[in-house]
C-alpha positions, 0 to 999 in steps of 0.5 A: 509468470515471468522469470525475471529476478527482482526485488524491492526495499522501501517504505509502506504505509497504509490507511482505511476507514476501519478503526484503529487497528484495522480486524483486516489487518490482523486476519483477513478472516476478520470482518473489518468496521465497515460494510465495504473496507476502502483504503490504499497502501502508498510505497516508496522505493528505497532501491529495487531492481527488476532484471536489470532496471532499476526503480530506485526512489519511485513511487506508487500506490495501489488504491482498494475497495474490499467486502467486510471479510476481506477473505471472501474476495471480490475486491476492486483495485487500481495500481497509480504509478510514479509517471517519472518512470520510464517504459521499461520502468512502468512496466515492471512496476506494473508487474510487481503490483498486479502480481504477475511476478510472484512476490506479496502482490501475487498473493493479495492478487488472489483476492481481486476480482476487478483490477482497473488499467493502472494511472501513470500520475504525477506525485509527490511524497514526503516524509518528516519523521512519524508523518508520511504522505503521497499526494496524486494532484487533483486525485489522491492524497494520503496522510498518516501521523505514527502514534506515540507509545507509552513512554511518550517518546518512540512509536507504537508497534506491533511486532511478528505480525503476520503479513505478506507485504509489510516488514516486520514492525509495523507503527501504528498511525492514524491517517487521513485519505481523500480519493476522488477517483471516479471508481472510488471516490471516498474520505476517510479521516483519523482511522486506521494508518499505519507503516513499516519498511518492507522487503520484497522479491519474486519469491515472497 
């Protein structure tokens, strides 16, 4: 594992085809809603710096398909990539993402078995209060809505759950997906979403 110090804020927002809140979420020891648990985490990069590269403002997602008792392990996994990011950019996000260099994706990384050559793509985020997007052309695109709360007015949350890559509040959304990567390849619409903003380093 490499030395190389590094360490990320941002935002992450997630969606799958479990029901509003997804059991995996919880406890990967739940069984999700579904035979095959099929969603993304989509991430935008506030600032972070690995050594001395910066990938402040990139984007990525990394798109999964896991058993119902995500625990078990055997998951399928493709990491798309920002490609505005540079060589040395690409390759440290790459890193971050498979795990290579400790952090939260080291530890979800346990549970892949087949991790697909990672896509250099063209996307566009957007961002307008409670609704996040990431939309790969022709290839991906996620949207979460955030939920409003019972005074109407501020968001749902869940607080001091648990969670290797999210922050510590955690909104809940519904969100929408359509993947038409060949290796994936599903919709999911108005099911489990949420986000939060994260903070990572090689230690966590």
């Amino acid at each position: 594992m490499s030395t190389t110090s590094w360490w990320a804020t941002g935002l992450l927002f997630e969606n799958c085809n479990c029901q509003l809140l997804c059991p995996g979420h919880v406890s990967f020891k739940q069984r999700c809603t579904h035979e095959r648990c099929q969603g993304n985490w989509a991430i935008h990069l506030d600032e972070s710096q690995f050594g001395d590269v910066s990938l402040s403002d990139l984007n990525a997602a990394v798109i999964f398909d896991a058993p119902q008792r995500m625990y078990d392990g055997g998951w399928t996994q493709v990491a798309y990539i920002d490609e505005r990011a540079t060589t040395d950019q690409r390759t440290a996000l790459d890193d971050i993402l498979a795990g290579r260099v400790g952090g939260p994706w080291a530890i979800l990384g346990r549970f892949v078995e087949k991790r697909l050559e990672t896509r250099f793509v063209t996307m566009r985020f957007d961002e307008n209060g409670g609704e996040k997007r990431l939309v790969v052309p022709d290839l991906f695109e996620t949207t979460i809505t955030a939920i409003r709360g019972a005074d109407g007015q501020t968001e749902a949350r869940i607080e001091n759950l648990h969670n290797v890559a999210h922050g510590p509040t955690h909104v809940l959304a519904r969100g929408r997906t359509h993947c038409t990567d060949p290796a994936f390849n599903f919709l999911n619409v108005r099911t489990h979403g949420l986000y939060s903003h994260f903070s990572w380093n090689g230690d966590r």
